[in-house]
C-alpha positions in Angstrom: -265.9 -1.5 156.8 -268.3 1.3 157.5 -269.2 1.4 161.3 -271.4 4.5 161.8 -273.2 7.0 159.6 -273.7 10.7 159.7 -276.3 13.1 158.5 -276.9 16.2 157.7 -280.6 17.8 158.6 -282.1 20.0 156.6 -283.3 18.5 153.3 -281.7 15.4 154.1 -283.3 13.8 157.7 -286.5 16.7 157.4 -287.7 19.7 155.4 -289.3 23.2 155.9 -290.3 25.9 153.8 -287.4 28.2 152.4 -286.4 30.8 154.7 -288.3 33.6 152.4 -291.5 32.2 153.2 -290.8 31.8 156.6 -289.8 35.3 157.0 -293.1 36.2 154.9 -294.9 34.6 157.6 -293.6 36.1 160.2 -293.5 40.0 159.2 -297.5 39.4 158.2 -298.2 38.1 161.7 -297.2 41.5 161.8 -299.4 42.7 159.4 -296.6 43.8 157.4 -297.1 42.4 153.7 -293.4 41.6 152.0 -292.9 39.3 148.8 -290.6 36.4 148.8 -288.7 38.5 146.2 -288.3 41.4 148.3 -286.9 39.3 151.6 -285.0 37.2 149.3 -283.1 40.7 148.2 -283.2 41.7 151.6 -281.1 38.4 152.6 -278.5 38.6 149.8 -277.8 42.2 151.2 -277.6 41.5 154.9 -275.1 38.7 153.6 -272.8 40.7 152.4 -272.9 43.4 155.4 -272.7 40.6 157.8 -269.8 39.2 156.0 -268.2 42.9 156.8 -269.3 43.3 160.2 -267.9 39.8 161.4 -265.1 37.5 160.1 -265.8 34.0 160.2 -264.1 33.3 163.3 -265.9 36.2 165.0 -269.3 35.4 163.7 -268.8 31.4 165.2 -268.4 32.9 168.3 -271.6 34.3 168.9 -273.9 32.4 170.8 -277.5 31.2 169.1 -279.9 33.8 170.3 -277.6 36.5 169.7 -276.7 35.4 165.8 -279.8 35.1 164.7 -281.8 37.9 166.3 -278.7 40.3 164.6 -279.0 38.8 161.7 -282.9 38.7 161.3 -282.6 42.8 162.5 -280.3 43.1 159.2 -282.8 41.5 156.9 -285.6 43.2 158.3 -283.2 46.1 158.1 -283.0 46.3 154.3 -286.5 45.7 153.9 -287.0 49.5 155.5 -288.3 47.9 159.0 -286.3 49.3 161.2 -288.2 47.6 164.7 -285.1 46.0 166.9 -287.7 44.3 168.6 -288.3 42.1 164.9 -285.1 40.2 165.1 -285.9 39.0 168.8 -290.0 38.3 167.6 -288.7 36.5 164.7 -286.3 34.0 166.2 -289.0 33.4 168.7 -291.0 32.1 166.7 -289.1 30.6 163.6 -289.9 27.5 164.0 -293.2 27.4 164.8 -294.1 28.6 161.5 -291.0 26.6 159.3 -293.6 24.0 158.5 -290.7 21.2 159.9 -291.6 18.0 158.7 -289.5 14.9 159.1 -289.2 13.1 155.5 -291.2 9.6 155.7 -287.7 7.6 155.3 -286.1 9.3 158.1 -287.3 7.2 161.2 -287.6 3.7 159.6 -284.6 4.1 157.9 -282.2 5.3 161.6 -284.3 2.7 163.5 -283.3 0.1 160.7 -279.6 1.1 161.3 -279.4 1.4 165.0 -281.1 -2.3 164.9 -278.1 -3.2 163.0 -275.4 -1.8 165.2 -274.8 1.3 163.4 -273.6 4.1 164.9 -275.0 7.1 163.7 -274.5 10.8 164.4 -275.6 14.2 163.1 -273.6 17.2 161.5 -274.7 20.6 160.5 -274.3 24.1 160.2 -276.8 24.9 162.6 -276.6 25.3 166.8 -276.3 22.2 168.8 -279.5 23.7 170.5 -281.5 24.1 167.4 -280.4 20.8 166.2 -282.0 19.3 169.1 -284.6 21.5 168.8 -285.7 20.9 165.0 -285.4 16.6 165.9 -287.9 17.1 168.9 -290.4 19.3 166.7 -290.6 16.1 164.0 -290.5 13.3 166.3 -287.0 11.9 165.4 -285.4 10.2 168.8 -282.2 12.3 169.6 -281.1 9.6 171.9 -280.8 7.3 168.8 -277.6 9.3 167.6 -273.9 9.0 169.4 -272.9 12.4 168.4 -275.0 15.8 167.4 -272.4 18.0 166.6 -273.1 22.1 165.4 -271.5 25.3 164.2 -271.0 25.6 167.9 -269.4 22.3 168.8 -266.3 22.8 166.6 -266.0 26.1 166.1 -266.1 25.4 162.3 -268.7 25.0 159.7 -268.9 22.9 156.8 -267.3 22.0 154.1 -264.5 22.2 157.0 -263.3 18.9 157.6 -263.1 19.7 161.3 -266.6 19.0 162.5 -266.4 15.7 160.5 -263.6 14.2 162.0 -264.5 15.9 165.7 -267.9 13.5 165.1 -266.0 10.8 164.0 -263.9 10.9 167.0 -266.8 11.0 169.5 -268.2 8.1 168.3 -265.1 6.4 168.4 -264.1 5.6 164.8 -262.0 6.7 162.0 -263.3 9.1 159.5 -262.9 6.0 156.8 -265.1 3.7 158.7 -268.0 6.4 158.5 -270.7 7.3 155.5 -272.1 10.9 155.3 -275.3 11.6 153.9 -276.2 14.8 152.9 -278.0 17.1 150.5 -275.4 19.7 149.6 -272.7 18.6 147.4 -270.2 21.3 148.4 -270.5 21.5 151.8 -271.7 17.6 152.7 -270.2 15.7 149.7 -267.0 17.5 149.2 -266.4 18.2 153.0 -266.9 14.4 153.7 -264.4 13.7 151.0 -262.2 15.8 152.5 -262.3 14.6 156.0 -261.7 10.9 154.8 -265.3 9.6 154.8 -267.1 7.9 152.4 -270.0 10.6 150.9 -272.9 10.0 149.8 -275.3 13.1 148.2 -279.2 13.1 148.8 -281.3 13.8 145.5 -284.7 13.3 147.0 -286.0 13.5 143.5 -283.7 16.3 142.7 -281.1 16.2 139.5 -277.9 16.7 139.8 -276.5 20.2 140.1 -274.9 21.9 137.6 -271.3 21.7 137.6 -271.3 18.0 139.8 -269.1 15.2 138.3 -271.2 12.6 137.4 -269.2 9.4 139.5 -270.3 10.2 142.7 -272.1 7.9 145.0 -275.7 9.4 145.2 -279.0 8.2 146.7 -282.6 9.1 146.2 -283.7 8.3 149.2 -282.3 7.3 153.1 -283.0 3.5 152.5 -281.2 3.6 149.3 -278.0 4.3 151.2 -277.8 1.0 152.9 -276.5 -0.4 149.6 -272.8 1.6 150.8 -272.6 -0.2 153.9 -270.3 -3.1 153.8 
């Protein structure tokens, strides 16, 4: 019997623009003009670098504000701006120009579930701080989830099946008595799977990626995934 449900955030409980446009936004407040293109480069590079400078473990260690001002520097680093004062501008302001919106199922659908005795919860790839951040800028009651648990809770990122179960835990049930909802089929779907829950992948209008078997229990939208609840 399904007890509680967790989320994922992005895409799945609200949306933003893509990170590219975001950037774009910020370097022009700047009055420096870059194309989507160009940052989207600029990204793939300052993965791979990033990927060298830090292992995993290392890199899950650093604290919010440190991460991401280093890692907006190495962007803005292969896009010829060299400015160290970019990276700390940028996380500054990242939000305020992200264009967060909270999807018009989100609230009527958690309130619906909560009514019902639901436990709900949220897991992502993000910082606990930003998490909470990100739900306060669209409106969506952070009081009404047991558990918000990030990158920086269990020392793990999806599709690990530690932060799963560490949320099932705090909210007191078994990883079998919880759905996940999320828009990312590796790293929600399988990582569910793998942690023993019951997954569920968000479409929001979306078809199904290349490459996904075609039995899995998928929703268009959040009140679609009341259905899984028995």
């Amino acid at each position: 019997m399904i007890k509680g449900v967790l989320f994922d955030v992005g895409e799945t409980l609200l949306t933003s623009l893509e990170p590219a446009e975001i950037n774009r936004l910020i370097l022009k407040k700047k009055k420096i003009n870059k194309t989507e293109k160009q940052i989207e480069k600029a990204t793939e590079k300052a993965q791979k670098s990033f990927g060298k400078k830090y292992t995993e473990k290392e890199m899950l260690a650093l604290d919010m504000d440190r991460f991401y001002v280093e890692w907006d520097n190495e962007v803005f680093k292969n896009l010829g701006i060299e400015d160290k004062k970019m990276g700390k501008y940028a996380h500054k302001h990242w939000f305020d120009l992200s264009g967060l919106e909270a999807f018009d199922d989100t609230k009527p659908v958690l309130h619906r579930l909560s009514a019902a005795g639901i436990r709900l919860g949220v897991v992502s790839n993000g910082y606990k701080k930003e998490i909470i951040d990100v739900l306060k800028r669209t409106g969506i009651d952070r009081n009404i989830f047991s558990v918000i648990v990030g990158r920086d809770t269990a020392r793990a990122l999806k599709p690990d099946p530690r932060p799963f179960v560490h949320a099932a835990g705090s909210m007191g049930l078994r990883p079998d008595e919880v759905l996940f909802v999320g828009d990312s089929f590796d790293k929600d779907y399988a990582g569910a799977m793998g942690a023993g829950m019951t997954p569920i992948l968000l479409l929001r209008g979306k078809s199904l990626p290349k490459g996904t078997p075609k039995d899995i229990n998928i929703a268009q939208t959040l009140d679609e995934i009341v259905v899984f609840i028995r």
